[in-house]
N, C-alpha and C positions, 0 to 999 in steps of 0.2 A: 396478592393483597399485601405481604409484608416490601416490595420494591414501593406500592403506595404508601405506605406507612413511612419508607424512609425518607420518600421525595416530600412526605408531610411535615417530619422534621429538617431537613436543607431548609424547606421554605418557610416554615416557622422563625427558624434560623438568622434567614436570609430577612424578612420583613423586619427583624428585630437590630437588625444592622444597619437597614436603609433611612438613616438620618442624613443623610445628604445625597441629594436627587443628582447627576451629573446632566447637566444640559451640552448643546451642541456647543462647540467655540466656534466665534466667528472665522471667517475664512482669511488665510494669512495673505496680507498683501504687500508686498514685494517693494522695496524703496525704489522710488523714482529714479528714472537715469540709470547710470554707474554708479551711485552713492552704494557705498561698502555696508554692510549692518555689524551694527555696534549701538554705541548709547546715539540716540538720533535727537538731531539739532537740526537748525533750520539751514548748518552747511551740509546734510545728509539726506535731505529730501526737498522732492519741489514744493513749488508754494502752494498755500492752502488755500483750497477752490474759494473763487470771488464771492462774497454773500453781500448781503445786504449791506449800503453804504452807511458806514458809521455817521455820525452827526460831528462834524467838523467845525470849531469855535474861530470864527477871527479874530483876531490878537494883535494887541500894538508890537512893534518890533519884538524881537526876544533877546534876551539880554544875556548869554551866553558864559552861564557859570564859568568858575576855574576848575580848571581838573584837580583832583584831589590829590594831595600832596601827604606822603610819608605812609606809613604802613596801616596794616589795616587794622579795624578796631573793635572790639564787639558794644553792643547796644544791650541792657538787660529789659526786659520786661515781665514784671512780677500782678498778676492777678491772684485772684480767692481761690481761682482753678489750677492755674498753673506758673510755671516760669520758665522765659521762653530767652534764649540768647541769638541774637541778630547781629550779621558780620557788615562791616562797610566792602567787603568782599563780596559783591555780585550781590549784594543787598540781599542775602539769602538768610536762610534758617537753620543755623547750625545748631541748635539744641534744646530740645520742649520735654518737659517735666511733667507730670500729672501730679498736682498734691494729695488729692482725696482719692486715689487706688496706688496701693502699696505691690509690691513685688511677691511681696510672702506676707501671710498674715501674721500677725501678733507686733509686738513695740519693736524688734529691728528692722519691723519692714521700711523699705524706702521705695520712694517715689516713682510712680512707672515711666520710664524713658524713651518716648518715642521719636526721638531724635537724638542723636551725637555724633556730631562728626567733625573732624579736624582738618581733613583735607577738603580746601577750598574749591572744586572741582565737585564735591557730593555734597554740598550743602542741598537745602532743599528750597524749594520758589525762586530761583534761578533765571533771571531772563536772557531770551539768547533772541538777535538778528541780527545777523549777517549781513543781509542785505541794508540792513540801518547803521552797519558799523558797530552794534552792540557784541560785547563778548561778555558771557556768564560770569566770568568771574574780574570785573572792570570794577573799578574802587570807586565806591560812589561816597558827595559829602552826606551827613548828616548831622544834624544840631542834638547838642545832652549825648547823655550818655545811659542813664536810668529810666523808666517809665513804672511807675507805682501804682496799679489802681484798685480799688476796693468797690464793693459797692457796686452802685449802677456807673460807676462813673467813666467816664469816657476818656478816650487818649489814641493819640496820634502819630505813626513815626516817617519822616516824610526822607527821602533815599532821592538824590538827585548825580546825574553823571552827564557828562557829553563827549557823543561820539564824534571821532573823524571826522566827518560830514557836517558838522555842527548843528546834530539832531540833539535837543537834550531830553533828555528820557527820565522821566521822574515815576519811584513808587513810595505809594502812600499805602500803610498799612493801620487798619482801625481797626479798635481794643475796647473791651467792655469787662469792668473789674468780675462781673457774675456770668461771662458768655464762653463757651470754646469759639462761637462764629469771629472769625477776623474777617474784615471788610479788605482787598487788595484792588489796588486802581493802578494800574500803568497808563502811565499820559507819554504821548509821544510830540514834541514841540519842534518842530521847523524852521532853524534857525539860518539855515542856510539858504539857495538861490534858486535851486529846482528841486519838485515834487519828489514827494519818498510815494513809494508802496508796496510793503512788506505787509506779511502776518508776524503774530509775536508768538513766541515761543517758551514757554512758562512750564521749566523741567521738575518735574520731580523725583529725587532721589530716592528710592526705599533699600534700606542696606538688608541681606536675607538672611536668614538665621538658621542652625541648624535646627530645624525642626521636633527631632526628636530626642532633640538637648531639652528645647523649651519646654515641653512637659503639653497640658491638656488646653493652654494658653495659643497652643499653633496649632493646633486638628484642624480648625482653616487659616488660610495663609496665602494671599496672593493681592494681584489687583483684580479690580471689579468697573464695569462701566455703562452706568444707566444708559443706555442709546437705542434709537428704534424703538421706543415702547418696552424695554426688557433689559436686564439685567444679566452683562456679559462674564462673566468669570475665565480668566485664564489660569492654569497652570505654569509656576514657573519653570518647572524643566524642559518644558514644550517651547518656552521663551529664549531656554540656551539655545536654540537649533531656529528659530524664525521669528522675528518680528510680527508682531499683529496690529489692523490698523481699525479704526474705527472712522466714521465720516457721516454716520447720519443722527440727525437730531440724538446730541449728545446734554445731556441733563450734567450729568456729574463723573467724577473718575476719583477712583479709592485706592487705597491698598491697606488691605487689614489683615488680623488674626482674628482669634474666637471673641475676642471682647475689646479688642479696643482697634483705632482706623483713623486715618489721616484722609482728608478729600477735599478736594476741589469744584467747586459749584460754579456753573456758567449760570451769569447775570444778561437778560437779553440776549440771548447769542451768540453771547462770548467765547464760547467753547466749537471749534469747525471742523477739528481733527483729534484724536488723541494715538498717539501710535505708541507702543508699547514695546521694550524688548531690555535685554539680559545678558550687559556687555560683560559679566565677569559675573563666576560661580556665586558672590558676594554681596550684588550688585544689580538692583532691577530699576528701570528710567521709565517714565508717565511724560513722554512729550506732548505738553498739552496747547497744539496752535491754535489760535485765532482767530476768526476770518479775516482778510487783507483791509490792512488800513491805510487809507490814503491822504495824504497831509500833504497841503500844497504850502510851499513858502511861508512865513510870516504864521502859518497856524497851527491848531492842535487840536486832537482827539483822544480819547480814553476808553481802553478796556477794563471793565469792573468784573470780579471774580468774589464770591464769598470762599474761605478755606476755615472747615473744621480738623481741628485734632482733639479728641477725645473718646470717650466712651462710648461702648454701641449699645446705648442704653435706648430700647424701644422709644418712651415719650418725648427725650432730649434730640432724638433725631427727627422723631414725627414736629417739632415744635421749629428747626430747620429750613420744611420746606422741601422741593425739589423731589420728595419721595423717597428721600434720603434712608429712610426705616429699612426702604427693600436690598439695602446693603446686608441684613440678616437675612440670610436664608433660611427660611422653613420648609422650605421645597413646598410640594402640593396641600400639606396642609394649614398652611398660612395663616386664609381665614377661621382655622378654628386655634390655633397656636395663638393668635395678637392677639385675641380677646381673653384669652387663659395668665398670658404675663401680663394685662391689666388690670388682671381680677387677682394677680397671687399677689399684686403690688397692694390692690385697694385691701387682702386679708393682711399684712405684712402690719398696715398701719396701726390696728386693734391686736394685733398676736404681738407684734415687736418682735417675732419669729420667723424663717421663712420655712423650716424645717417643720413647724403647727401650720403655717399657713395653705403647706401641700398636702398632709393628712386631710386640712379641712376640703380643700377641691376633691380629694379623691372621695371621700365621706358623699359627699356633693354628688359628685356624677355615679358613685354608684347610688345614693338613693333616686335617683332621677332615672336610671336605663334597667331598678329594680322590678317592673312589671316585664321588663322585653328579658331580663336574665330569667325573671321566674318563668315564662314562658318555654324560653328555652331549654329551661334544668327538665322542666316538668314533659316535655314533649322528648326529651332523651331518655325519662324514665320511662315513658310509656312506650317509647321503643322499645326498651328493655327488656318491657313483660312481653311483648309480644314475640321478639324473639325464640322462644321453645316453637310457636305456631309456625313461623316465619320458614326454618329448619323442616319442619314436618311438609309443608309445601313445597319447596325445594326437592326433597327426596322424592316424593311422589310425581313432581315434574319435571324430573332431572332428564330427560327428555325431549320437552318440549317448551323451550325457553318462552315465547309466544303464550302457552298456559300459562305457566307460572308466573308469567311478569302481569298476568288478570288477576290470573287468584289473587299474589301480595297486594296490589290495589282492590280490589273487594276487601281484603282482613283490613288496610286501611281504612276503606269507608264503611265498614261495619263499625270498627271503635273508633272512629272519630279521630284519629291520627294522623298529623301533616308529616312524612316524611322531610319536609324540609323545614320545618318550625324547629329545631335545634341548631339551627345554621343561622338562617337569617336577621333573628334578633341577635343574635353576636356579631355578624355583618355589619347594621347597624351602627356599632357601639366600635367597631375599630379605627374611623378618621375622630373620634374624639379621645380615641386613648393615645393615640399616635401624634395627635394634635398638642397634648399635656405632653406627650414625651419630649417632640423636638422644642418645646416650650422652656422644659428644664433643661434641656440640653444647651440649649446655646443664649439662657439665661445671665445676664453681668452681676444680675442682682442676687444669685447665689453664691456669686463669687468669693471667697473668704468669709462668708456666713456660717454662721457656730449653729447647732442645733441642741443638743445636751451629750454631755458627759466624753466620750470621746473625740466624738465629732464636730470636729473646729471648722469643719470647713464643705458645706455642701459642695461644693463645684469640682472638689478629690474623692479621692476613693477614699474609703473606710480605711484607716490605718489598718486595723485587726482582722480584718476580714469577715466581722462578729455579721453583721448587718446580708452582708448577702449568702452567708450558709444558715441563715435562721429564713432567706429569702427561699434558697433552696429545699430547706425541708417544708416548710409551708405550701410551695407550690406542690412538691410529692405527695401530703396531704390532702390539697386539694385535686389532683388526679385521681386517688385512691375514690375517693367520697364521689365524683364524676362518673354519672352512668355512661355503658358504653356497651359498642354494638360487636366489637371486634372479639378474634379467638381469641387465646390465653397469650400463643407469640409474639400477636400483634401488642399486647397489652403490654408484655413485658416489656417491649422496643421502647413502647410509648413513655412509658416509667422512666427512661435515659433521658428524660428531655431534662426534666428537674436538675441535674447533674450536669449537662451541656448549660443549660441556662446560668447556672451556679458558678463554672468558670465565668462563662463572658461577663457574668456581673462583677467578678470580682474586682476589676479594674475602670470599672463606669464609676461616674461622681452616685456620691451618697443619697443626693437628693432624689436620682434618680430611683435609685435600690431603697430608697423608704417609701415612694411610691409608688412602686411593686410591691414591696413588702405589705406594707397596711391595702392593697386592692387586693392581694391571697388571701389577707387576714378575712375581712370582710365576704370575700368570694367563699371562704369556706362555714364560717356563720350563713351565710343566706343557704347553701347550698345544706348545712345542719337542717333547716327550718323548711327547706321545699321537701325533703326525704320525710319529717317527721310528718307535714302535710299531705302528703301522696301518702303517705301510710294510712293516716287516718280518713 
C-alpha cells in the first residue's frame, strides 16, 4: 500500500505539471534534389505543387520602372498599436514595437519588440524567386518616407522593383491606425516576352532567444502551423538537426512565446507550402510558398496574405479569423479554458481587478460543484466509521479472499455506502479546475496585472514567497480535516504532499497561487461544515 501511496503522489505531481500537452510533430521532409538544408528559399527547394490557377488580369503594355538608385532607406509607420520601420531593402520588416505591452511593468517599462534587425538578409516578409529573377534583399522604389495613422484610418505603402527578366514585382502593404491585421499583396507584372511560372516565396525571419534569459515570457517559444485541421508545433532544437515541411491545407504559420506572436494568414490559398528550419543557433526561417503563379506576357496576378504582429490575446485573435485563437494552447481542456478567459475578462470590467476577478470564479465554481464535494466529503466520512467493521471482516476472512470481498459488500449495502462516491464527484470537478488552471496560465491579460500590496504583477511569482507558504499550510489543513481510509504510514506519506506542493508553487505566477490559495481556503470551510453536519 505505501509503493501506492507514492505512485499517488508522482501522479498528483505529475497532473499538476501537465500544462502543456506534447503532440506528435509532423514528419520531417527532406529538401528536394541536392538542395543543402539551411535557411530555404526558393533556390533550395523545388517548386511548390501546382494548385489552383490564379486569376490572371490583362493589362496594357507594362511600363517598366527604373531600378532604384542609391542606398537603402527605411520607411516609418506609426499606428495607436504600434511602430513599425520598413527597409527599401527587399521591402522587408526590420522592426515593430508594441506600444500598449511594456517589457517590465511600472513607468520604465518600454515597448515590447518583436522585431529588430539590422542585417538586411533577416528582415522579415522578405520575398524571394528565383526563378522570377527576384532576390530578397533587391532595392525596391517607394514614395514618402512617414505613414501616421490614428483612428480607423487607413494607409498604404506600395514597394515596387524589376527584375532581370523585366518582371516588376510590386508589394502593397495595408495599415489600420486601430488594427495589428496588415493587408500584404504581392503582384507579379509581365513585362517581358515569354511566360513566367514560379511560386513566391514569402520568408520569415524569427531571431531565437535565450529562453531561460527571458524569464516566464518564453515557457512557449517556437513556430506553430494551422494545417490539416490541427495545429503543428515544432521544437526548435529538433529544427537545428532537420527541416520540417508542411503542404496540406495550410490556414496560417506563427512563431510565438507565452503572450505575444507574429503570423501569417493565407487569403484564398495563398499559402501551398511552408517549410521550416534553423540555419543558425540564433536564427529560425518560415519559408512560406505560394501555389505557382503563372503570368503570361503583357499580364498580371496577385497573392494576398493577411500578417498579424501582436498579442495573443484570446478575443483579438478570435476577431482575425482563420482560427487564429488556436495558436494558444490549452491542450485538452480548451473547451472549458476559452469560456473561463471570457468570463475572467467579462468579471475584470466590474472589479477593475483581475486578482478579485479570480477569487470571484473560484467562489463561483466551488459553489456550483458544492453538492458533488459535499457528497463526496460525506461518503469518505462514512467510510471512515466503517472502517473498525471493515478490519474485523478481514481478519476473520483473512483466508478466504472470495468471503471477504461478500461480506465488505454486504456492510456496504447494509449502511447504504457507495465505495466509490468519494472519487467520482472529485472526478467530475477535475477538467474544470484544470481548465481555470491552463486559463491563468497562459493568460496575456494577467500579464503585469497588480493585485494588492505586494503583488504587482499576477503573471510572476510572489516576490516574498508570502502567498504560497500560506498556500502550503492551508492545503496541510485541509488534508488534516480530510477523512481517510489509510494506516497511520500511509498518512504520514500523504501529509508530504502539502510540502512538495509548496515548493513547486513557489515559482508559478501569483494568479495561479491565489487560486489555490482561496479553493483551500473554501475547501476547508465547506469541509468545517460537512464534519459539523455528519456529526449532528
Amino acid at each position: 500500500m505505501e509503493k501506492r501511496t507514492i505512485i499517488a503522489i508522482l501522479l498528483s505531481i505529475g497532473v499538476l505539471y501537465a500544462y502543456s500537452f506534447i503532440f506528435p510533430p509532423a514528419k520531417p521532409v527532406p529538401p528536394a534534389g541536392n538542395a543543402k538544408q539551411g535557411a530555404v528559399t526558393s533556390a533550395t527547394v523545388a517548386a511548390a505543387p501546382q494548385a489552383a490557377p490564379l486569376a490572371a488580369s490583362a493589362a496594357a503594355p507594362i511600363a517598366v520602372p527604373a531600378a532604384p538608385a542609391g542606398a537603402a532607406r527605411d520607411i516609418t509607420v506609426d499606428t495607436d498599436l504600434y511602430s513599425a520601420v520598413f527597409s527599401t531593402q527587399g521591402a522587408g520588416l526590420k522592426k515593430l514595437v508594441l506600444k500598449k505591452y511594456k517589457d517590465v511593468a511600472g513607468a520604465k517599462g518600454q515597448g515590447i519588440v518583436l522585431v529588430n534587425e539590422t542585417a538586411a538578409n533577416r528582415y522579415n516578409l522578405l520575398s524571394d524567386s528565383r526563378e522570377l529573377g527576384l532576390n530578397p534583399t533587391a532595392l525596391y522604389n517607394v514614395s514618402g518616407s512617414v505613414l501616421k495613422l490614428t483612428g480607423a484610418n487607413k494607409g498604404t505603402l506600395d514597394f515596387t522593383t524589376t527584375t532581370p527578366q523585366g518582371i516588376v514585382f510590386k508589394k502593397t502593404y495595408s495599415f489600420s491606425g486601430d488594427a495589428y491585421r496588415i493587408q500584404l499583396t504581392e503582384q507579379v507584372q509581365n513585362g517581358g516576352t515569354a511566360q513566367v511560372a514560379a511560386p513566391l516565396h514569402l520568408l520569415q525571419n524569427s531571431r531565437v532567444v535565450d529562453q531561460k534569459a527571458g524569464g516566464g515570457r518564453y515557457e512557449v517559444y517556437g513556430p506553430s502551423t494551422l494545417t490539416d485541421n490541427a495545429v503543428k508545433s515544432e521544437k526548435l532544437d529538433s529544427l537545428l538537426k532537420t527541416p520540417v515541411q508542411f503542404d496540406k491545407n495550410i490556414v496560417w504559420s506563427a512563431f510565438a512565446d507565452k503572450y505575444f506572436m507574429e503570423s501569417v494568414i493565407a487569403e484564398k490559398g495563398s499559402i501551398a507550402q511552408v517549410r521550416l528550419s534553423r540555419p543558425s543557433t540564433d536564427a529560425s526561417v518560415r519559408d512560406i510558398v505560394s501555389p505557382t503563379v503563372t503570368v503570361a506576357p503583357g499580364q498580371s496576378t496577385a497573392i494576398n496574405y493577411a500578417v498579424y504582429y501582436g498579442p495573443k490575446d484570446l478575443d483579438i485573435l478570435k476577431a482575425q479569423g482563420s482560427r487564429l485563437e488556436e495558436v494558444i494552447d490549452y491542450g485538452w481542456f480548451a473547451p472549458i479554458a476559452k469560456p473561463l478567459v471570457v468570463f475572467l475578462k467579462f468579471l475584470y470590467k466590474y472589479t477593475g481587478n483581475y486578482g478579485i476577478a479570480i477569487i470571484i470564479i473560484t467562489c463561483i465554481l466551488k459553489l456550483v460543484f458544492f453538492p458533488l464535494t459535499h457528497k463526496s466529503y460525506k461518503s469518505m466520512k462514512d467510510m471512515q466509521k466503517l472502517q473498525p467493521k471493515m478490519t474485523e471482516l478481514k481478519e476473520k476472512h483473512k483466508n478466504d479472499r472470495d468471503a471477504m470481498n461478500r461480506a465488505v459488500m454486504e456492510l456496504y449495502k447494509t449502511h447504504k455506502v457507495n465505495p466509490l462516491g468519494g472519487c467520482l464527484p472529485m472526478l467530475v470537478q477535475i477538467p474544470v479546475f484544470f481548465g481555470l488552471y491552463r486559463s491563468l496560465m497562459y493568460s496575456i491579460e494577467l500579464r503585469h496585472a497588480p493585485f494588492y500590496l505586494w503583488i504587482t504583477d499576477l503573471s510572476a511569482k510572489d516576490p516574498y514567497y508570502v502567498t504560497p507558504l500560506i498556500m502550503g499550510a492551508t492545503m496541510f489543513i485541509q488534508q488534516k480535516m480530510t477523512p481517510t481510509n489509510m494506516d497511520p504510514v500511509q498518512a504520514k506519506m500523504m501529509l508530504m504532499l502539502p510540502v512538495v506542493f509548496t515548493f513547486m508553487f513557489l515559482n508559478f505566477p501569483s494568479g495561479l497561487v491565489i487560486y489555490w490559495l482561496v479553493n483551500n481556503v473554501l475547501t476547508i470551510a465547506q469541509q468545517m461544515y460537512i464534519n459539523k453536519s455528519v456529526a449532528d
